[in-house]
C-alpha positions as CSV (number, residue, x, y, z in Angstrom):
1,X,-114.0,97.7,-158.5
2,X,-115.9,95.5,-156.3
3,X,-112.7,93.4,-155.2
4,X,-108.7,93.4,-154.6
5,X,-108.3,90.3,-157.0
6,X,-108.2,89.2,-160.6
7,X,-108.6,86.8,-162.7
8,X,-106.0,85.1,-164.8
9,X,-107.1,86.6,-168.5
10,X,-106.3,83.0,-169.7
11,X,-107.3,80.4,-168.0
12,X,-109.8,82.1,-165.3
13,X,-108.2,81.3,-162.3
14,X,-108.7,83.1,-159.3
15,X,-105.6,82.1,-158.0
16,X,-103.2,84.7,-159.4
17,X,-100.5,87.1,-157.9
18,X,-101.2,90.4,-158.5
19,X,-98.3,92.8,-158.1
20,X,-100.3,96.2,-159.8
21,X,-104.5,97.1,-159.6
22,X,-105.9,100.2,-160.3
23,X,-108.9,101.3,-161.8
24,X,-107.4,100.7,-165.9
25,X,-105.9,97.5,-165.6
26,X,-104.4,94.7,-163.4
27,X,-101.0,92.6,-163.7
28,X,-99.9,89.9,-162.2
29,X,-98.9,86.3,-162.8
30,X,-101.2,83.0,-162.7
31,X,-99.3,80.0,-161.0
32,X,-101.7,77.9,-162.8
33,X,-100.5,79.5,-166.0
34,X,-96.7,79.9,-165.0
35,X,-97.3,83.3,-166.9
36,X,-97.7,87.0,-166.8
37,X,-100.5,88.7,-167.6
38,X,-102.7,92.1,-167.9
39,X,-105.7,92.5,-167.6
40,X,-108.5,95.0,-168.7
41,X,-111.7,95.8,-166.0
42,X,-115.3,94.8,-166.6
43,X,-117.0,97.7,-168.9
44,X,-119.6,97.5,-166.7
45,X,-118.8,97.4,-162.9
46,X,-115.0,98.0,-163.3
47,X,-114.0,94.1,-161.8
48,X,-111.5,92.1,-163.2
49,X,-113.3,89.0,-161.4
50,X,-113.7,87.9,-165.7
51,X,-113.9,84.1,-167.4
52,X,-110.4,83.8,-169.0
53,X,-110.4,83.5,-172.8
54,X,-109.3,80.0,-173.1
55,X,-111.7,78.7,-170.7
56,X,-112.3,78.3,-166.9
57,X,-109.5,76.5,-164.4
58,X,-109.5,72.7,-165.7
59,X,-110.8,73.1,-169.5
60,X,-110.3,75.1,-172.6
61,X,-113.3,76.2,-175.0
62,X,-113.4,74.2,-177.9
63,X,-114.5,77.4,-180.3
64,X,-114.1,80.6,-178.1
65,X,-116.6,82.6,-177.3
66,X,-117.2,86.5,-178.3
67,X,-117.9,87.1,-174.8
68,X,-116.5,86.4,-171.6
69,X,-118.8,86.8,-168.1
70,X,-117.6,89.4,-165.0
71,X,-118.5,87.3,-161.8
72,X,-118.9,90.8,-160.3
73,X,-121.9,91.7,-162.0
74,X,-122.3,89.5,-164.9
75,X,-121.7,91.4,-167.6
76,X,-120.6,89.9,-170.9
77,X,-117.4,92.0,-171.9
78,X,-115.8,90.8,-175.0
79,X,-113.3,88.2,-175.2
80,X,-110.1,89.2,-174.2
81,X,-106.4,88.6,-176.3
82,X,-104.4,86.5,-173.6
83,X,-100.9,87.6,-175.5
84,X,-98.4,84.5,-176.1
85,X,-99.2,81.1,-175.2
């Protein structure tokens, strides 16, 4: 785990308050959002610095993608389920 922060697993922002990390999984909340979420690490480098899976702050996809990207390392991990809208 390169960093202390995480992404919001849908929307991608950075700007989330995290309230448990460890190695297996972060949670949190996303202002952005105005929901919880949990998140999985980077298969890769561990990170959970990863694209959310409805797009990037300020746009949705309009088809997801199989892959998201880990700004840690840039590994593609597969796309993550956000839970409830």
């Amino acid at each position: 785990m390169k960093t202390q922060e995480a992404f919001c697993v849908r929307c991608g922002s950075a700007d989330t308050r995290v309230t448990r990390l460890n190695q297996t999984s972060a949670e949190g909340t996303c202002p952005r959002c105005d929901k919880p979420f949990h998140a999985t690490p980077c298969q890769e480098c561990g990170g959970f610095r990863i694209d959310g899976s409805f797009g990037v702050p300020g746009m949705r996809y309009e088809r997801l993608p199989e892959t998201v990207k880990c700004w840690d390392c840039g590994h593609r991990n597969p796309l993550r389920d956000p839970g409830p809208e």
